[in-house]
C-alpha positions in Angstrom: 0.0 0.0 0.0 1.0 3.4 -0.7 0.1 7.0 0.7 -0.6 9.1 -2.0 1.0 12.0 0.6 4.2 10.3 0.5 4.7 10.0 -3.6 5.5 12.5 -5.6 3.3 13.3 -8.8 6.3 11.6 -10.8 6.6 8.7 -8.5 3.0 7.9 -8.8 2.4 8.4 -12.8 5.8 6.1 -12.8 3.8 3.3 -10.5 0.9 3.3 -12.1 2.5 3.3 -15.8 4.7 0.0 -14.5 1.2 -1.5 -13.7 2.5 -1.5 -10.0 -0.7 0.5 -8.8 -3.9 -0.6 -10.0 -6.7 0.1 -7.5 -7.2 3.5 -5.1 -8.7 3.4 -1.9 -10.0 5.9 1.3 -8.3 5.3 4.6 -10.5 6.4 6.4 -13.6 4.8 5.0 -12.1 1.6 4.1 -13.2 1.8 0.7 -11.2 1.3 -2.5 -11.8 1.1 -6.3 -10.6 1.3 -9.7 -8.4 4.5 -10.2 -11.0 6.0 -13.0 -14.2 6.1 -10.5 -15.7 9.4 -9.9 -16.0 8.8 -6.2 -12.6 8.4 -5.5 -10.7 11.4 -7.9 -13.1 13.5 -5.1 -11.7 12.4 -2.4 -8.9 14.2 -0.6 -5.4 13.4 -1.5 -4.3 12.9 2.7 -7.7 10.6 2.6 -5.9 8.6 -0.6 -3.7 5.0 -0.8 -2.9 2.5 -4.0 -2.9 -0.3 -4.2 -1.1 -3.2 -6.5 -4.3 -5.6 -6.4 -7.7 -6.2 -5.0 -5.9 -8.8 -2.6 -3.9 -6.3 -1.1 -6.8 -4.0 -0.3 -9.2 -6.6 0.8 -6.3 -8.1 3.3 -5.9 -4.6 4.8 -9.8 -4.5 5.6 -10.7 -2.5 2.4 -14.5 -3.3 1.2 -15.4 -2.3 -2.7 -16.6 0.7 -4.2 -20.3 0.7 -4.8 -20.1 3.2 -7.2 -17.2 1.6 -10.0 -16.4 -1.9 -8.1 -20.4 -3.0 -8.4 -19.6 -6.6 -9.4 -16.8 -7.6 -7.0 -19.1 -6.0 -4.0 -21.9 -8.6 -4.7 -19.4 -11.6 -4.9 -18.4 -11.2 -1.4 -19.6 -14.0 0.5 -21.2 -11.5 3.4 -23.5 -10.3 0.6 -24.4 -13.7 -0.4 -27.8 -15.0 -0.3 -28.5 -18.1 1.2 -31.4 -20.2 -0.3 
């Protein structure tokens, strides 16, 4: 995980361009999505992490996005219905 406070704007366009960030998240929400949602370019850069993969953020608590990360919300088994 990285702080967006702690890269520069050249470290950061470097990362993602290597394909080493792939996913943005809010620390203090616990949210995190794909780094083109609309939610998520509002939120506060000193609010803002990366990510590498979905993994990473789910291990560190991070839930989805309901705004861009629809589909992997409802495959979590906590949303599952049971029959």
């Amino acid at each position: 995980m990285w702080d967006h406070e702690a890269l520069s704007t050249i470290e950061l366009k470097r990362l993602i361009k290597a394909g080493k960030i792939l996913f943005a998240g809010n620390k203090n929400l616990k949210v995190y999505g794909t780094l083109q949602c609309g939610s998520g370019r509002r939120m506060k850069i000193s609010n803002r992490v990366f990510f590498q993969n979905e993994k990473e953020a789910i291990t560190l608590g991070y839930r989805p996005c309901g705004n861009c990360m629809r589909r992997s919300r409802k495959n979590r088994p906590e949303n599952a219905t049971s029959a």
